[in-house]
C-alpha positions as CSV (number, residue, x, y, z in Angstrom):
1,X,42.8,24.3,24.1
2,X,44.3,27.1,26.0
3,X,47.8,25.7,26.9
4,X,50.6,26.4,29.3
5,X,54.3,25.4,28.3
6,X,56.4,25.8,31.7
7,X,59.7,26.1,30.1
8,X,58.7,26.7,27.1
9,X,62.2,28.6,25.7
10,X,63.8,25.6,26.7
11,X,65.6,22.1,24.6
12,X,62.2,20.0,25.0
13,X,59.9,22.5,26.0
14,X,60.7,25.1,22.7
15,X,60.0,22.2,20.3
16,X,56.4,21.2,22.4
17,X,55.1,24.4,21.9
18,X,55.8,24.6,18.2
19,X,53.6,21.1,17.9
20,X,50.8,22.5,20.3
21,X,50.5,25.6,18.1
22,X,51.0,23.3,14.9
23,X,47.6,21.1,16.2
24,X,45.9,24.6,16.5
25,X,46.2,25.4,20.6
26,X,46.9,28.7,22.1
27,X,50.1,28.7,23.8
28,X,51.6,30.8,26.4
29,X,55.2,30.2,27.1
30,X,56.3,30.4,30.5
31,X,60.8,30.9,31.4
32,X,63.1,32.5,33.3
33,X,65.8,31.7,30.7
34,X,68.1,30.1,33.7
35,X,68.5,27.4,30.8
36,X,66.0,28.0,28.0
37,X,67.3,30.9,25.2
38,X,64.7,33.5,23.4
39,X,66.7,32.1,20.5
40,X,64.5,29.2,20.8
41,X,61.2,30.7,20.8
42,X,62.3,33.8,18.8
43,X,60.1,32.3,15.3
44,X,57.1,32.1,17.4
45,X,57.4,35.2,18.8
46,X,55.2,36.7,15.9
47,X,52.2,33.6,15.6
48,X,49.0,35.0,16.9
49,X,48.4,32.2,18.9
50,X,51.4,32.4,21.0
51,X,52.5,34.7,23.9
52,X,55.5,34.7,26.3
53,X,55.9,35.6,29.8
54,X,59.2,36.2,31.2
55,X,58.3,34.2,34.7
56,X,60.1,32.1,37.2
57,X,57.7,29.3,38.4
58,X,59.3,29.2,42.5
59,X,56.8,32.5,42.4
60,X,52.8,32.7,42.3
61,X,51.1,33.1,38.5
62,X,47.4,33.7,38.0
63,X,46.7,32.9,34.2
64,X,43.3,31.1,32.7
65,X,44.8,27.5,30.6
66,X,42.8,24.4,29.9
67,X,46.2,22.5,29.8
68,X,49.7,23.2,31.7
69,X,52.5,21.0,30.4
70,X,55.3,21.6,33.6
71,X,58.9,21.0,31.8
72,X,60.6,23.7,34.0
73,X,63.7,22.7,35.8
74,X,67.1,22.5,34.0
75,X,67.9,19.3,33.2
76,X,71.8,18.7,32.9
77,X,73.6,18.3,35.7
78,X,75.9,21.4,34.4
79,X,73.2,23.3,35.1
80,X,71.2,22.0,37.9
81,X,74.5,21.5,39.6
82,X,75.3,25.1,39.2
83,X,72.6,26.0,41.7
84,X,71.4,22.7,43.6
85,X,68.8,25.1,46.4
86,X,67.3,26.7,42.9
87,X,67.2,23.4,41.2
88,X,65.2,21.6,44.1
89,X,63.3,24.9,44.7
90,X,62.1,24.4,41.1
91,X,61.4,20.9,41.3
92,X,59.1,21.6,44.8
93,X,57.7,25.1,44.7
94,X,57.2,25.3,41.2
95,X,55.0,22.4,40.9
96,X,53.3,23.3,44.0
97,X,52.2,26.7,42.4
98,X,51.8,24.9,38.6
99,X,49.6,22.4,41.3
100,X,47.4,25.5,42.7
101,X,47.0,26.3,39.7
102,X,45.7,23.7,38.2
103,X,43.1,22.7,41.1
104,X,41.9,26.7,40.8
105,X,41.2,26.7,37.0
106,X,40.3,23.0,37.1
107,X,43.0,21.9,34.3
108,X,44.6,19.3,33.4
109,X,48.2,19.2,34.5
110,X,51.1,16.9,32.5
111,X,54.6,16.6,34.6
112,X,57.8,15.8,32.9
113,X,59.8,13.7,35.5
114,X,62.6,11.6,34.6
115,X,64.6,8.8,34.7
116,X,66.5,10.0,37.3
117,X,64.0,8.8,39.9
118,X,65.6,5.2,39.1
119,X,68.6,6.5,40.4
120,X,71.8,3.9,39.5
121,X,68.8,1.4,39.0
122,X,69.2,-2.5,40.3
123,X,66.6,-3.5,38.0
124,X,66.9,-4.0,34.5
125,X,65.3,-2.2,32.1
126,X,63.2,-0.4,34.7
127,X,59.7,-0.2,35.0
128,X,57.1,2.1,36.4
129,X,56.8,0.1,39.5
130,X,60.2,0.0,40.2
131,X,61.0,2.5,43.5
132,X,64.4,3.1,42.1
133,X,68.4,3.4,43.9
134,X,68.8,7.0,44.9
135,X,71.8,8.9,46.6
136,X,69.2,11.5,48.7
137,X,72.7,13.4,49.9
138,X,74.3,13.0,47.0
139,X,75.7,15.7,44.2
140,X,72.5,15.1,41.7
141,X,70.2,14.4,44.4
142,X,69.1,18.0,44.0
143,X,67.3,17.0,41.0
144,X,67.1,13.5,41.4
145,X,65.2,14.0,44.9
146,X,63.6,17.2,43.5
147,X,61.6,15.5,40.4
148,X,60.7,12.3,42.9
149,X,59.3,15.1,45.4
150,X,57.4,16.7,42.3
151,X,55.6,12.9,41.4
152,X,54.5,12.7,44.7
153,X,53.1,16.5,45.1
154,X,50.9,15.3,41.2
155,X,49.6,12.3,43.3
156,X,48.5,13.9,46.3
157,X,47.0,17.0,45.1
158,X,45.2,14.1,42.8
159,X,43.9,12.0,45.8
160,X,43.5,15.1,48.2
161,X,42.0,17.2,45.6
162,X,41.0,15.5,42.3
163,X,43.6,17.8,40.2
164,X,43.7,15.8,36.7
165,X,47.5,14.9,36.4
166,X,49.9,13.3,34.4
167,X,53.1,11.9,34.8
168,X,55.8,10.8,32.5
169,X,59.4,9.8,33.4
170,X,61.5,10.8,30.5
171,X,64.7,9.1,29.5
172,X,67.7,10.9,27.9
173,X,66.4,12.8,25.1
174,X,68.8,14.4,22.3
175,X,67.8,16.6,19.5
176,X,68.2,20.4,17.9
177,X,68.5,23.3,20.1
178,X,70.3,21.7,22.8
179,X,72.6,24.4,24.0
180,X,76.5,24.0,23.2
181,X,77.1,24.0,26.7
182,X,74.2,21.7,27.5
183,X,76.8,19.0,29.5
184,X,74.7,16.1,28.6
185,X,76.6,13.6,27.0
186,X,75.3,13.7,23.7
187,X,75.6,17.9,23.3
188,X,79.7,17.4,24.4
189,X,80.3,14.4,22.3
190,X,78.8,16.5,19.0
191,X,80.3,19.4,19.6
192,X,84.0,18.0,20.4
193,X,83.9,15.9,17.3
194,X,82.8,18.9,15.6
195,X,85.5,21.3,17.0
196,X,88.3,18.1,16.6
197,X,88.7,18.2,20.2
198,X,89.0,15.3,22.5
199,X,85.9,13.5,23.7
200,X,86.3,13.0,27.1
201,X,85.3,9.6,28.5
202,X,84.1,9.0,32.5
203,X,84.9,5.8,33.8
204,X,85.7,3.0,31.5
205,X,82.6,3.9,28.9
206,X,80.8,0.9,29.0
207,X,77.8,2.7,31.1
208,X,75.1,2.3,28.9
209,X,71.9,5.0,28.1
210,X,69.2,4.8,25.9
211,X,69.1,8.2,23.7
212,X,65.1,9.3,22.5
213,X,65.3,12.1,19.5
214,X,63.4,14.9,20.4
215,X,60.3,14.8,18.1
216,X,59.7,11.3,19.4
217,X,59.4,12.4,23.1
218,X,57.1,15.3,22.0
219,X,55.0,12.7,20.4
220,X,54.6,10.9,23.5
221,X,53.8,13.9,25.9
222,X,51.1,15.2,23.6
223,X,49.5,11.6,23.6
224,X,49.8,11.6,27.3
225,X,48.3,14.7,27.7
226,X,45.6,13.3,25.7
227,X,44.9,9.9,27.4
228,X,42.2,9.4,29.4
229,X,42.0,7.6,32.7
230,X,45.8,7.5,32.6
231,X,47.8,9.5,35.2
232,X,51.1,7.9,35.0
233,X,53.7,7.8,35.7
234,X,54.6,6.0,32.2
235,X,58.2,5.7,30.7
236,X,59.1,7.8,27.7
237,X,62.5,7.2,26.2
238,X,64.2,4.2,23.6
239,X,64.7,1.0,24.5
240,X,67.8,0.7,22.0
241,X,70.7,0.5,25.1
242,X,73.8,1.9,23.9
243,X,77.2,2.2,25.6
244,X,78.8,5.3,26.2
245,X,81.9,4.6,23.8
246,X,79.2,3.4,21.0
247,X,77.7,7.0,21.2
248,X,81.6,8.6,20.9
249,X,82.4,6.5,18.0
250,X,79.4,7.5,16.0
251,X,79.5,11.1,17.1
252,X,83.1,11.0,15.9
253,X,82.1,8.9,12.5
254,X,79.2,11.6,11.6
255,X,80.9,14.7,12.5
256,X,83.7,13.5,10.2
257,X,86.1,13.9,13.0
258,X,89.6,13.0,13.8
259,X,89.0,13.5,17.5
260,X,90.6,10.8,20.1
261,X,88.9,9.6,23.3
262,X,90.7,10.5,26.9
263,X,89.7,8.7,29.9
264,X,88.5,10.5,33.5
265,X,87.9,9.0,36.9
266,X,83.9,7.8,37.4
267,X,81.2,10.8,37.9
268,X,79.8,9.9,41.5
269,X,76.4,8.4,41.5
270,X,76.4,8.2,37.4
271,X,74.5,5.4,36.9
272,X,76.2,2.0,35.3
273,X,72.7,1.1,32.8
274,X,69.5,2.7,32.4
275,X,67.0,1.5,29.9
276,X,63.3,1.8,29.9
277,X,61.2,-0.8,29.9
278,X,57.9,1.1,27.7
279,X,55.6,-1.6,27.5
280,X,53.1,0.7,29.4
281,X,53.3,3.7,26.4
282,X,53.1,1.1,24.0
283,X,49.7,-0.6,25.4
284,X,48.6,2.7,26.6
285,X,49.7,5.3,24.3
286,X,50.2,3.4,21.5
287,X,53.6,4.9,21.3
288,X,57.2,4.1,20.5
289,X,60.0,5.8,18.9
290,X,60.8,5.6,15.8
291,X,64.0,7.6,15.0
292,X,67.1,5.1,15.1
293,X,70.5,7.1,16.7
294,X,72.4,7.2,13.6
295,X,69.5,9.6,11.8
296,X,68.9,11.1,14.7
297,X,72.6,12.3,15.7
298,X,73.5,13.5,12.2
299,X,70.6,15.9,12.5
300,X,71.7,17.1,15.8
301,X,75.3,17.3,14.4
302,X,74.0,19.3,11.6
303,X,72.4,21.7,14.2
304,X,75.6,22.4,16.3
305,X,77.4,22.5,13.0
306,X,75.4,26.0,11.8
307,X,75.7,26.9,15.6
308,X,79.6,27.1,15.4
309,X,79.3,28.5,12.4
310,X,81.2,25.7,10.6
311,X,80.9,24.9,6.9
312,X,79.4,21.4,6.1
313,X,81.9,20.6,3.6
C-alpha cells in the first residue's frame, strides 16, 4: 500500500509511519511542523520507501495513496490554544481537502478524533454512542468542536459519496517524542520531576484520565485501518482510570525526584473523569492495551531524560 501520514513529523503520527514502513508500505509524510519536529522523522529521512512533503493540510494536495491516515491538528491545548482559528481551520478544511482526496483517488481514509468529543462527559466510562457534554464557546472548543465537525464531514462524504472512512476517538496517549513543551499532563509532570521542579496541580487532582502508551494506540489505528465493514467511530485509549495526583506521584517516584506538588485554581471546561469504555475494539478489533503506566512512564521518562541532556545516574 501506498500510504499518507497527515502529520506524520508529529508525537503519534512519527511513530505510525515508522510501523507502516516496518509492515512494508510506502509512506509519504505530510507537516507543516506547527507541532510535529523533523527531529522526529529525521531517521526515516534516508528509507527508500519514505518521502516528506513540507505541506499544510487547510491548502489543496493532489498526490496518488491507497491509504490516508489524517492525524493533523495539534493536540495539546498549549498548542491548539495558541492559535484557536488555525486549530479549527485544521480540524474543518483539512479534512475536507484529506475528504476530496480520498473520494478522487478512491482511498480509504482513517480519522484520528478524540476523546474530546465527550467533552466533561455525564456518562461513565463513555461509549461510542454517547453524544458527549461540550462547551461550543468555550476555550478548547476550538478543537473540541473542530474534531466533532471533522466526524461528521467522514460520515457524510461516506453517505453522500461512498468515500471508505474510518473513525477512531483517541484517549490521552503518552509515549517518546512528545515534545518538552507538549503541555499535556504527562509531558509536564516528566519533565518537572526530572528538572526537580514543582509539579503543578489544577484543581484538587482527583480528575481522573486514562493514559494509552504510544505503541498500543498505533496498534489499534493500523487494525482499524485494516477492518472491514467497520467505519467507526471506535474508542482507542486504557481503561485503567487514574487520578491526576496518582500520575504526579509516580512521575515523581520514577524520575527519582524530590519535586513537591503546588495547587492552581480549576482549568475551565477540564473535564472531572474520562475513561473509555473499548468493548467495541475489543469485539471488533480484537484490541486492547497492553502496556501498564508504570513501564510505560519510565520509558517516557527515559526519553525526556536524554532530551535534557541529563545523566541517568
Amino acid at each position: 500500500m501506498r500510504a499518507l501520514v497527515t502529520g506524520g513529523a508529529g508525537f503519534l503520527g512519527s511513530h505510525l509511519c515508522e510501523r507502516l514502513l516496518r509492515d512494508g508500505h510506502e509512506v509519504i509524510c505530510l507537516d507543516n511542523f506547527f507541532s510535529g519536529k523533523r527531529a522526529n522523522i529525521q531517521h526515516l529521512q534516508g528509507h527508500p520507501a519514505f518521502e516528506f512533503i513540507r505541506h499544510d493540510i487547510v491548502e489543496p494536495i493532489l498526490l496518488e495513496v491507497d491509504r490516508i491516515f489524517h492525524l493533523a491538528c495539534p493536540a495539546s491545548p498549549v498548542h491548539y490554544q495558541y492559535n484557536p482559528v488555525k486549530t479549527i481551520k485544521t480540524s474543518v478544511m483539512g479534512t475536507i481537502n484529506m475528504l476530496g482526496l480520498a473520494k478522487r483517488v478512491r482511498a480509504r481514509i482513517l480519522l484520528t478524533s478524540t476523546s474530546e468529543v465527550y467533552g466533561d462527559p455525564e456518562q461513565h466510562p463513555q461509549t461510542e454512542s454517547y453524544w458527549g457534554h461540550v462547551n461550543p464557546i468555550g476555550v478548547r472548543s476550538c478543537y473540541d468542536e473542530g474534531k466533532r465537525v471533522a466526524e461528521c464531514l467522514m460520515m457524510d462524504y461516506h453517505r453522500q459519496n461512498h468515500v471508505d472512512i474510518r473513525i477512531v476517538r483517541i484517549f490521552n496517549t503518552y509515549g517518546p517524542r512528545m515534545a518538552i513543551n507538549d503541555g499535556r499532563v504527562v509531558s509536564n509532570f516528566c519533565v518537572a520531576a526530572l528538572r526537580g521542579e514543582d509539579l503543578p496541580i489544577y484543581g484538587d487532582g482527583k480528575q481522573t484520565r486514562s493514559f494509552a502508551y504510544v505503541d498500543d494506540i498505533i496498534e489499534a489505528l493500523v487494525r482499524m485501518m485494516n477492518a472491514e465493514g467497520l467505519t467507526g467511530p471506535v474508542n482507542i485509549g486504557n481503561p485503567d482510570e487514574f487520578t491526576i495526583l496518582e500520575l504526579a506521584s509516580l512521575a515523581i517516584e520514577l524520575a527519582r525526584s524530590g519535586s513537591k506538588l503546588t495547587y492552581h485554581p480549576a482549568r475551565p471546561d477540564d473535564p472531572v473523569r474520562r475513561r473509555p469504555d473499548i468493548s467495541l475494539a475489543k469485539a471488533r478489533l480484537g484490541w486492547a492495551p497492553k502496556i501498564p503506566l508504570r513501564q510505560g512512564l519510565a520509558l517516557t521518562i527515559e526519553h525526556f531524560r536524554k532530551n535534557l541532556g541529563l545523566s541517568s545516574t
